[in-house]
N, C-alpha and C positions, 0 to 999 in steps of 0.2 A: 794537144794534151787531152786526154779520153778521163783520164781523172786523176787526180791528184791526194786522194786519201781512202779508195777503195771503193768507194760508193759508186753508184753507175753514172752515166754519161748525164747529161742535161736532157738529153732531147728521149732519151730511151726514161728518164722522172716520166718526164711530161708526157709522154704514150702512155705510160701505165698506169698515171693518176689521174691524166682526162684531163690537162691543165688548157683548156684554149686562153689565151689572155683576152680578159674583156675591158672594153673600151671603157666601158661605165667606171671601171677602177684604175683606170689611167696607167695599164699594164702594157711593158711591152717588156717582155725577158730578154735576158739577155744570156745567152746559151753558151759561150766560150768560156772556157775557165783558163784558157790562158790569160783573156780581158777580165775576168774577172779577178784573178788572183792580182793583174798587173793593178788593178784600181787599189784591192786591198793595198799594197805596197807603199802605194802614194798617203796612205795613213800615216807612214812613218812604224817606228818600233811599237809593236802591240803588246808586247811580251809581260808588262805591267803596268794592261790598261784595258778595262771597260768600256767594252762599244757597243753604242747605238744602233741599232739597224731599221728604217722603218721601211716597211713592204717588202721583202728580202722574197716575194715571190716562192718558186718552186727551191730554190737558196743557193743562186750561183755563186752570188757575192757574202753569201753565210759563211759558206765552204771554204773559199778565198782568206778571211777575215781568220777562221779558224786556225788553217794551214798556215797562215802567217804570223799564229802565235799568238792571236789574243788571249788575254787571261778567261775570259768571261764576254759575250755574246747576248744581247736582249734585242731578241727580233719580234718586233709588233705587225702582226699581220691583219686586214681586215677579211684577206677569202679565206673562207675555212677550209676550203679546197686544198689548198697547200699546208693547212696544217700537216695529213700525214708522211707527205717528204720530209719537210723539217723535220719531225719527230725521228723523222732514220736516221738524218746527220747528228740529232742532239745523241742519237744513240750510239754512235762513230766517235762522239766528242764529249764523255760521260761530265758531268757536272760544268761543263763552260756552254751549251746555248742553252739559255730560257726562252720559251714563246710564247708570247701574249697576244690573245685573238682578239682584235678591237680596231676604234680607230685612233691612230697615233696624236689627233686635237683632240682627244681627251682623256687621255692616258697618262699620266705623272708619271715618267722615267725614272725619275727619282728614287721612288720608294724601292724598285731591283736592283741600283748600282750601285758600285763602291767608287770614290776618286781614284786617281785620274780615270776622265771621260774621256772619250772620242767619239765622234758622231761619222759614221760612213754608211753610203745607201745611195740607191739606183731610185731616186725618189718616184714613188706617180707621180704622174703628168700633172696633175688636177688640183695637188696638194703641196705640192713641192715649194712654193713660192711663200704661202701664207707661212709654213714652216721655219723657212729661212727668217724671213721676215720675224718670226718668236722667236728664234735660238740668236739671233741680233740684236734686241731690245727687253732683255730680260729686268725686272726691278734693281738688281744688282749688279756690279761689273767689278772685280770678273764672274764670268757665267759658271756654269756648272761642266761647260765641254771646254777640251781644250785645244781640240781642232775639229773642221767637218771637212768632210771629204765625199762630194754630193754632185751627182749625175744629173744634168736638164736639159733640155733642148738649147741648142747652140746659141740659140737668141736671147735666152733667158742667162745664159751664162756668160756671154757678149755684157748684157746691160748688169752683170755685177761685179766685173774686174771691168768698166768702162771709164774713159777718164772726160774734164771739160773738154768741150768742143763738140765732140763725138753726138751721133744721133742716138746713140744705146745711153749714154750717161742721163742718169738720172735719179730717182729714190733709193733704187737698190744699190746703186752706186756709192753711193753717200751714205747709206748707213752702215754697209760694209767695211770700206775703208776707215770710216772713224773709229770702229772698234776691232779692227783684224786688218793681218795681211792677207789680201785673194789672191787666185792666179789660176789659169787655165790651166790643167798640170796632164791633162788626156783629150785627145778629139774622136770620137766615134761616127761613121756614117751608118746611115739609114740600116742598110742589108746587115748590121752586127746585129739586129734584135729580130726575134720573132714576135707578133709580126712584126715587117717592115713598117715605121711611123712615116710621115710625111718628111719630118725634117732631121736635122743632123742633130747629133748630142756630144756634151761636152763634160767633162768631170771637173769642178773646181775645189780646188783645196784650200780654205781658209783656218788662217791661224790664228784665234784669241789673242790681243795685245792685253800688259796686265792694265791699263789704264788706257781713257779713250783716247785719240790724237792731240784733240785739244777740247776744253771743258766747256761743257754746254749741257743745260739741262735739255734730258732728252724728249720728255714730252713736249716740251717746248719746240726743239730741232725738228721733232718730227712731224710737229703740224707747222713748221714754215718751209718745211721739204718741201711734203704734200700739196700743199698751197701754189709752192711755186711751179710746182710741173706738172698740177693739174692744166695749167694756163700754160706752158712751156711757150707758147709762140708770142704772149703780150710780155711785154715790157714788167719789169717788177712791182715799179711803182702803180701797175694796174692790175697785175697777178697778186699781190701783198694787197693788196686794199682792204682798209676793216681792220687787218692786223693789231696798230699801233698808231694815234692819235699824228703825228709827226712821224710816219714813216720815212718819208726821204730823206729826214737827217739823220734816222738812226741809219738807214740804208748807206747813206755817206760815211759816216762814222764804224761804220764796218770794211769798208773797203771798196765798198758796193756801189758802181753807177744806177742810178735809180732809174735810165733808159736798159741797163743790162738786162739780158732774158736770164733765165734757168740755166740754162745748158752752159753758157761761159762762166760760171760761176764757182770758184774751186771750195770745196769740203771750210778751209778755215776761216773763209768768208762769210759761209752761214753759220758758222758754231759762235764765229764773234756776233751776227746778228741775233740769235737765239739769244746770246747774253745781255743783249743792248735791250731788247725785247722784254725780256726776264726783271732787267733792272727795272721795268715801269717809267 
Protein backbone atom coordinates (compact mmCIF):
# COMPACT_ATOMS: atom_id res chain seq x y z
CA UNK A 1 0.00 0.00 0.00
CA UNK A 2 1.88 3.43 -1.10
CA UNK A 3 -0.78 5.29 0.99
CA UNK A 4 -3.71 5.27 2.35
CA UNK A 5 -5.10 8.89 2.65
CA UNK A 6 -3.05 10.83 0.12
CA UNK A 7 -0.18 11.83 1.83
CA UNK A 8 3.08 10.48 0.38
CA UNK A 9 4.88 7.19 1.09
CA UNK A 10 6.84 6.81 4.40
CA UNK A 11 10.07 6.53 3.05
CA UNK A 12 9.79 9.54 0.30
CA UNK A 13 8.65 11.62 4.60
CA UNK A 14 11.70 10.65 5.52
CA UNK A 15 14.03 11.76 2.45
CA UNK A 16 12.64 14.95 2.52
CA UNK A 17 12.53 15.70 6.08
CA UNK A 18 16.10 14.18 6.77
CA UNK A 19 14.49 11.88 9.39
CA UNK A 20 17.79 9.27 10.06
CA UNK A 21 16.37 7.48 13.28
CA UNK A 22 18.67 8.08 16.21
CA UNK A 23 19.53 5.47 18.66
CA UNK A 24 19.74 8.03 21.46
CA UNK A 25 15.82 8.22 21.16
CA UNK A 26 15.23 4.62 20.87
CA UNK A 27 13.95 4.96 17.24
CA UNK A 28 13.43 2.44 14.83
CA UNK A 29 10.48 3.46 12.10
CA UNK A 30 8.50 1.48 11.02
CA UNK A 31 7.72 2.22 7.20
CA UNK A 32 4.80 -0.13 6.08
CA UNK A 33 1.47 1.26 6.32
CA UNK A 34 0.00 -1.82 5.56
CA UNK A 35 1.86 -2.91 9.40
CA UNK A 36 0.90 -0.01 10.35
CA UNK A 37 -2.74 0.39 9.65
CA UNK A 38 -2.94 -3.57 10.66
CA UNK A 39 -1.43 -2.54 14.34
CA UNK A 40 -4.05 0.44 14.30
CA UNK A 41 -6.97 -2.34 13.94
CA UNK A 42 -5.87 -4.33 16.71
CA UNK A 43 -7.08 -1.12 18.88
CA UNK A 44 -10.39 -2.19 18.22
CA UNK A 45 -13.38 0.45 17.02
CA UNK A 46 -11.77 3.91 17.22
CA UNK A 47 -14.56 5.76 15.79
CA UNK A 48 -15.59 7.01 19.55
CA UNK A 49 -12.41 7.16 21.21
CA UNK A 50 -9.22 9.28 22.02
CA UNK A 51 -5.93 7.78 21.45
CA UNK A 52 -2.77 8.11 22.94
CA UNK A 53 0.23 8.11 20.72
CA UNK A 54 3.66 8.43 22.23
CA UNK A 55 6.66 8.74 19.66
CA UNK A 56 4.59 8.30 16.61
CA UNK A 57 7.87 9.23 14.82
CA UNK A 58 7.68 10.55 11.17
CA UNK A 59 3.49 9.08 11.86
CA UNK A 60 3.31 5.64 10.33
CA UNK A 61 1.13 4.65 13.03
CA UNK A 62 -0.49 8.40 13.21
CA UNK A 63 -1.91 7.90 9.76
CA UNK A 64 -3.04 4.24 10.65
CA UNK A 65 -4.84 5.35 13.82
CA UNK A 66 -6.41 8.12 11.84
CA UNK A 67 -7.73 6.09 8.66
CA UNK A 68 -9.17 3.88 11.08
CA UNK A 69 -11.35 6.29 12.49
CA UNK A 70 -10.24 7.74 15.66
CA UNK A 71 -12.17 10.51 16.77
CA UNK A 72 -9.16 12.52 18.01
CA UNK A 73 -5.16 11.68 17.98
CA UNK A 74 -2.65 13.21 20.68
CA UNK A 75 0.78 12.39 19.66
CA UNK A 76 3.64 13.38 22.04
CA UNK A 77 6.83 13.50 20.24
CA UNK A 78 10.32 14.37 21.82
CA UNK A 79 12.38 14.87 18.02
CA UNK A 80 11.32 18.02 16.69
CA UNK A 81 12.42 16.70 13.51
CA UNK A 82 9.28 15.06 12.95
CA UNK A 83 7.26 17.63 14.03
CA UNK A 84 6.88 19.07 10.49
CA UNK A 85 5.58 15.62 8.86
CA UNK A 86 3.04 15.47 11.47
CA UNK A 87 1.93 18.77 10.88
CA UNK A 88 1.01 17.64 7.19
CA UNK A 89 -1.07 14.73 8.36
CA UNK A 90 -2.77 16.99 11.20
CA UNK A 91 -3.37 19.06 8.02
CA UNK A 92 -4.98 15.80 5.96
CA UNK A 93 -6.89 15.23 9.42
CA UNK A 94 -8.37 18.88 10.16
CA UNK A 95 -9.08 19.00 13.95
CA UNK A 96 -8.56 15.15 15.10
CA UNK A 97 -4.19 15.12 15.53
CA UNK A 98 -2.84 17.34 18.25
CA UNK A 99 0.97 17.38 18.71
CA UNK A 100 2.81 17.85 21.71
CA UNK A 101 6.63 18.31 21.50
CA UNK A 102 8.13 16.88 24.77
CA UNK A 103 8.77 13.86 26.69
CA UNK A 104 5.89 11.69 27.19
CA UNK A 105 7.26 11.05 31.55
CA UNK A 106 6.27 14.27 31.93
CA UNK A 107 3.51 15.36 30.03
CA UNK A 108 -0.24 14.86 31.69
CA UNK A 109 -2.33 13.33 28.81
CA UNK A 110 -4.82 14.18 30.48
CA UNK A 111 -5.35 17.72 30.28
CA UNK A 112 -5.90 17.01 25.78
CA UNK A 113 -8.39 14.06 26.09
CA UNK A 114 -11.78 13.48 26.29
CA UNK A 115 -13.08 9.68 27.57
CA UNK A 116 -13.00 6.95 26.35
CA UNK A 117 -9.15 6.49 25.97
CA UNK A 118 -7.03 4.19 24.14
CA UNK A 119 -3.37 4.09 24.22
CA UNK A 120 -1.69 2.71 20.94
CA UNK A 121 2.17 3.41 19.97
CA UNK A 122 5.31 1.81 18.30
CA UNK A 123 6.91 2.68 21.91
CA UNK A 124 10.94 3.81 22.05
CA UNK A 125 13.03 1.26 22.89
CA UNK A 126 14.34 3.14 25.95
CA UNK A 127 11.00 4.23 27.48
CA UNK A 128 8.54 1.77 26.67
CA UNK A 129 8.88 -0.33 29.81
CA UNK A 130 8.86 2.41 32.66
CA UNK A 131 5.64 3.58 30.69
CA UNK A 132 3.74 0.41 30.89
CA UNK A 133 4.77 -0.07 34.09
CA UNK A 134 2.71 3.83 34.80
CA UNK A 135 -0.29 3.22 32.77
CA UNK A 136 -0.44 -0.27 35.19
CA UNK A 137 -0.28 1.05 38.52
CA UNK A 138 -2.03 4.14 38.39
CA UNK A 139 -3.57 5.75 42.13
CA UNK A 140 -6.99 4.66 40.92
CA UNK A 141 -8.48 1.62 39.15
CA UNK A 142 -10.01 1.74 36.60
CA UNK A 143 -7.33 3.82 34.79
CA UNK A 144 -7.97 6.54 32.50
CA UNK A 145 -7.16 4.08 29.09
CA UNK A 146 -9.18 1.62 28.25
CA UNK A 147 -7.06 -0.46 26.28
CA UNK A 148 -3.13 -0.26 25.00
CA UNK A 149 -2.02 -1.54 22.10
CA UNK A 150 1.99 -1.26 22.36
CA UNK A 151 4.88 -2.29 20.12
CA UNK A 152 8.36 -3.86 22.10
CA UNK A 153 10.89 -6.04 21.52
CA UNK A 154 9.88 -9.57 21.53
CA UNK A 155 11.45 -10.33 24.81
CA UNK A 156 9.99 -7.56 26.58
CA UNK A 157 6.51 -8.62 25.24
CA UNK A 158 7.34 -12.48 26.04
CA UNK A 159 7.91 -11.38 29.74
CA UNK A 160 4.31 -9.58 29.87
CA UNK A 161 1.66 -12.05 28.49
CA UNK A 162 4.35 -14.71 30.56
CA UNK A 163 2.88 -17.19 32.72
CA UNK A 164 4.39 -19.35 36.24
CA UNK A 165 6.98 -21.62 35.38
CA UNK A 166 8.20 -19.80 32.37
CA UNK A 167 11.74 -17.95 32.38
CA UNK A 168 10.07 -14.51 30.95
CA UNK A 169 7.38 -14.61 33.99
CA UNK A 170 7.90 -12.25 36.18
CA UNK A 171 7.15 -8.35 37.50
CA UNK A 172 5.60 -7.48 34.35
CA UNK A 173 3.86 -10.45 34.33
CA UNK A 174 2.03 -9.96 37.42
CA UNK A 175 1.17 -6.58 37.35
CA UNK A 176 -0.38 -7.00 33.93
CA UNK A 177 -2.50 -9.82 34.50
CA UNK A 178 -3.94 -8.57 37.75
CA UNK A 179 -5.33 -5.63 36.17
CA UNK A 180 -5.78 -6.46 32.31
CA UNK A 181 -6.16 -9.10 29.85
CA UNK A 182 -2.66 -9.31 27.60
CA UNK A 183 -2.01 -10.97 24.52
CA UNK A 184 0.52 -10.98 21.81
CA UNK A 185 -1.97 -9.86 19.00
CA UNK A 186 1.23 -9.05 16.03
CA UNK A 187 4.91 -10.47 15.51
CA UNK A 188 7.13 -8.29 13.69
CA UNK A 189 10.91 -9.34 12.46
CA UNK A 190 13.91 -7.10 12.44
CA UNK A 191 13.98 -5.97 8.46
CA UNK A 192 9.94 -4.44 9.13
CA UNK A 193 11.83 -1.25 10.53
CA UNK A 194 14.30 1.01 9.35
CA UNK A 195 16.88 0.72 10.65
CA UNK A 196 17.02 -2.82 11.19
CA UNK A 197 17.21 -3.48 15.43
CA UNK A 198 19.01 -6.34 16.59
CA UNK A 199 15.99 -8.10 17.88
CA UNK A 200 12.46 -9.10 16.91
CA UNK A 201 9.36 -7.00 17.94
CA UNK A 202 5.98 -7.79 19.20
CA UNK A 203 2.56 -5.71 19.51
CA UNK A 204 0.74 -6.52 22.64
CA UNK A 205 -2.79 -5.59 23.32
CA UNK A 206 -4.07 -5.24 26.81
CA UNK A 207 -7.34 -4.73 28.06
CA UNK A 208 -8.32 -2.64 31.36
CA UNK A 209 -10.34 -5.22 33.71
CA UNK A 210 -13.13 -2.82 35.64
CA UNK A 211 -11.57 -4.30 38.86
CA UNK A 212 -8.13 -5.95 39.67
CA UNK A 213 -8.27 -9.93 39.63
CA UNK A 214 -8.11 -10.25 43.12
CA UNK A 215 -7.66 -7.45 46.01
CA UNK A 216 -4.51 -6.48 47.19
CA UNK A 217 -3.20 -3.37 48.04
CA UNK A 218 -1.03 -2.30 45.39
CA UNK A 219 1.85 -0.71 46.78
CA UNK A 220 2.18 -3.29 48.89
CA UNK A 221 1.96 -6.23 45.91
CA UNK A 222 4.26 -4.28 44.35
CA UNK A 223 7.17 -4.22 46.51
CA UNK A 224 6.57 -8.11 47.47
CA UNK A 225 6.73 -8.55 43.55
CA UNK A 226 9.85 -6.62 43.34
CA UNK A 227 11.35 -8.35 46.32
CA UNK A 228 10.67 -11.57 45.03
CA UNK A 229 12.28 -11.47 41.62
CA UNK A 230 14.95 -9.43 42.52
CA UNK A 231 16.31 -12.63 44.16
CA UNK A 232 14.29 -14.93 41.63
CA UNK A 233 16.77 -17.88 42.04
CA UNK A 234 16.62 -18.00 46.32
CA UNK A 235 14.11 -19.50 47.94
CA UNK A 236 11.21 -16.99 49.29
CA UNK A 237 11.61 -17.49 52.62
CA UNK A 238 15.33 -15.88 51.84
CA UNK A 239 14.20 -13.51 48.93
CA UNK A 240 11.11 -12.06 51.39
CA UNK A 241 13.47 -11.56 54.38
CA UNK A 242 12.86 -8.38 56.34
CA UNK A 243 9.36 -8.31 54.85
CA UNK A 244 7.35 -9.48 57.87
CA UNK A 245 8.25 -10.54 61.48
CA UNK A 246 6.83 -14.43 60.84
CA UNK A 247 7.05 -14.64 57.27
CA UNK A 248 6.82 -18.24 56.72
CA UNK A 249 3.56 -18.38 58.23
CA UNK A 250 2.18 -15.76 56.57
CA UNK A 251 3.95 -17.44 53.36
CA UNK A 252 1.96 -20.65 54.31
CA UNK A 253 -1.17 -18.97 54.99
CA UNK A 254 -1.15 -17.73 51.42
CA UNK A 255 -0.73 -20.69 49.70
CA UNK A 256 2.93 -20.35 49.51
CA UNK A 257 5.74 -23.06 50.10
CA UNK A 258 8.26 -20.90 51.89
CA UNK A 259 11.11 -23.18 49.87
CA UNK A 260 8.98 -21.94 46.70
CA UNK A 261 11.06 -19.45 44.36
CA UNK A 262 9.36 -16.43 42.31
CA UNK A 263 8.86 -17.84 39.18
CA UNK A 264 6.43 -21.01 40.39
CA UNK A 265 4.32 -18.60 42.00
CA UNK A 266 0.93 -17.75 40.35
CA UNK A 267 -0.61 -13.86 40.52
CA UNK A 268 -3.31 -15.05 43.40
CA UNK A 269 -0.79 -16.27 45.61
CA UNK A 270 0.99 -13.04 45.96
CA UNK A 271 -2.14 -10.72 46.10
CA UNK A 272 -3.30 -13.03 49.10
CA UNK A 273 0.27 -12.69 50.57
CA UNK A 274 0.15 -8.76 49.91
CA UNK A 275 -2.98 -9.00 52.25
CA UNK A 276 -1.62 -11.17 54.89
CA UNK A 277 1.29 -8.59 54.82
CA UNK A 278 -1.15 -5.56 54.85
CA UNK A 279 -2.96 -7.14 57.74
CA UNK A 280 0.25 -6.67 60.13
Amino acid sequence: MATIDGLPPLRDVITQHGLSARKSLGQNFLLDLNLTAKIARQAGDLSNCDVLEIGPGPGGLTRGLLAEGARKVLAIEKDHRCLAPLAEIAAAYPDRLEVIEGDALDIDPLAYLTPPIRIAANLPYNVGTELLVRWLTPPQWPPFWQSLTLMFQREVAERIVAQPGSKAYGRLALLASWRADARIVISLPPEAFTPAPKVSSAVVHLTALPEPRYPADPKVLERVVAKAFNQRRKMLRAALKGLAPDLEDRLIASGITPTDRAETVGLEQFCALARNITAG
